[in-house]
N, C-alpha and C positions, 0 to 999 in steps of 0.2 A: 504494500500500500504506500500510498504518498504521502509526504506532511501533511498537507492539506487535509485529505482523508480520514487520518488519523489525530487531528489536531483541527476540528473544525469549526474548533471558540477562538481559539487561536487566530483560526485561518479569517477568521470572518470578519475580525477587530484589525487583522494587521489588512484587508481591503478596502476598511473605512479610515484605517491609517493612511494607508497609500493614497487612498484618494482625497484625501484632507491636504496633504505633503503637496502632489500634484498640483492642488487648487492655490493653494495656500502660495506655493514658490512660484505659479506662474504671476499670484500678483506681488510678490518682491520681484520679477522681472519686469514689468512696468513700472520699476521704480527708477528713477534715475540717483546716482551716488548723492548728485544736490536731494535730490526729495527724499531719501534717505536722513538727512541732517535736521528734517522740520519734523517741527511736535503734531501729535495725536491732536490734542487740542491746546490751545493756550495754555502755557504755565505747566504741562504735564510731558510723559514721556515723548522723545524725539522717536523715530521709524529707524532709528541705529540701534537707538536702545534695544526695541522691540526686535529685532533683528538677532541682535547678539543674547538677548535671555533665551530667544525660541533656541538656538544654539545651547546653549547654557541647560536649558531643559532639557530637552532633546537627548543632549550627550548623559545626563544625568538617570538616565531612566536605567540606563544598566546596569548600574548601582543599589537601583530598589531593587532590580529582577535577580541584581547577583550572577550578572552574568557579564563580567568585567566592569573594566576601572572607566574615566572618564579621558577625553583624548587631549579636552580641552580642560583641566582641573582650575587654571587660574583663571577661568570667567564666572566661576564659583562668588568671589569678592566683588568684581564688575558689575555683571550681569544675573547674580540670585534673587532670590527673593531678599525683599529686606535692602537691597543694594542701593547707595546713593545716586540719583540718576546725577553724572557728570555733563558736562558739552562737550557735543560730539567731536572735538578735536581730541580728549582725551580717553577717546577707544580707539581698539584697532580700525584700522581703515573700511569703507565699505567692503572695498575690492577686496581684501582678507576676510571681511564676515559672510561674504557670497561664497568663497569657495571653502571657507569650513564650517559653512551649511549645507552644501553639497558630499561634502566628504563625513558629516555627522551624519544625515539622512543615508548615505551607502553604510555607514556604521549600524544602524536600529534597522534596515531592513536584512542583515545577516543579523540579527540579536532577534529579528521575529521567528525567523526561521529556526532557532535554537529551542525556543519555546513552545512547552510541551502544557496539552490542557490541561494534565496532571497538576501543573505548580499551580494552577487561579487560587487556589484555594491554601496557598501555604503561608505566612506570613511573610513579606516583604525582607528582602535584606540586610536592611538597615533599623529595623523595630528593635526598638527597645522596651521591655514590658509585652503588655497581652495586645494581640492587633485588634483586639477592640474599643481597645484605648488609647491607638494612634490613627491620626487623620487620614494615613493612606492604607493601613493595616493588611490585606493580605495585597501578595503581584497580580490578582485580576483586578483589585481595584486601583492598582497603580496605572498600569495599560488604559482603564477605563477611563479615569481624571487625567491623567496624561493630554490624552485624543482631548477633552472637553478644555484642557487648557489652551490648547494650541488654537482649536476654533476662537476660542476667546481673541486670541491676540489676532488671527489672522483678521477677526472682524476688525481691531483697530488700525489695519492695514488698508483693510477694505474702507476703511471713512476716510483715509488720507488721501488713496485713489479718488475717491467719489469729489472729497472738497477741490482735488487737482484736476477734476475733467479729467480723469485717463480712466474712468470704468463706464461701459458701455450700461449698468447697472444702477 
């Protein structure tokens, strides 16, 4: 039998993954590096920021699943939760957050492929105490709020498009 097959909670979150990714980076490609530098909305996160946390995320998730390290560990302080949003001169460049978001997304889709329907239900890698008493607590629901974060941001990508005239939407 195939992964797919034999893994088909698995299979069926990482096709609403891929297709989240897909949707999601085609509109960081209607971005230009300038529109990149401009905030969400006044006074709030820049589209660099947003950028390098989806990175930051992204790369982080194999961490809860336990099934390796992070590629990018110092966007952890940058771009985490909790992180001061700086001006975008003091992150890495756009053109370095485009290509190691491309190289994270090829990272989590061999980390989907690893994962087996068996783990949804184990606790998370990084738990401390019962996973009932942490917010991500077992890895099906890490995968699950994962995808749900990522739509989040990509929708503040999408209102940057839309105030820029570049979404047909």
């Amino acid at each position: 039998m195939s992964w797919e097959q034999d893994n088909p909670v698995t299979y069926r979150f990482f096709l609403q993954w891929k297709d989240m990714i897909q949707w999601g980076s085609n509109y960081l490609n209607l971005l230009t590096d300038d529109d990149l530098l401009l905030p969400i909305a006044p006074g709030r996160n820049h589209a660099l920021w947003v950028l390098g946390h989806l990175i930051e995320s992204e790369d982080e998730l194999s961490k809860y699943l336990g099934h390796g390290e992070m590629r990018f560990p110092e966007y952890e302080t940058l771009f985490g939760m909790n992180s001061q949003l700086l001006t975008p001169d003091q992150y890495p460049s756009p053109k370095q957050l485009r290509e190691q978001w491309v190289k994270v997304i090829h990272k989590n889709t061999r980390l989907f492929h690893a994962i087996r329907d068996a783990e949804w239900d184990e606790p998370h890698a990084l738990i401390k105490g019962k996973p009932e008493d942490d917010f991500y607590g077992w890895k099906g629901r890490c995968i699950h709020l994962w995808i749900i974060h990522s739509h989040y941001h990509f929708g503040q990508i999408a209102i940057l498009l839309a105030t820029l005239k570049k979404s047909k939407y």
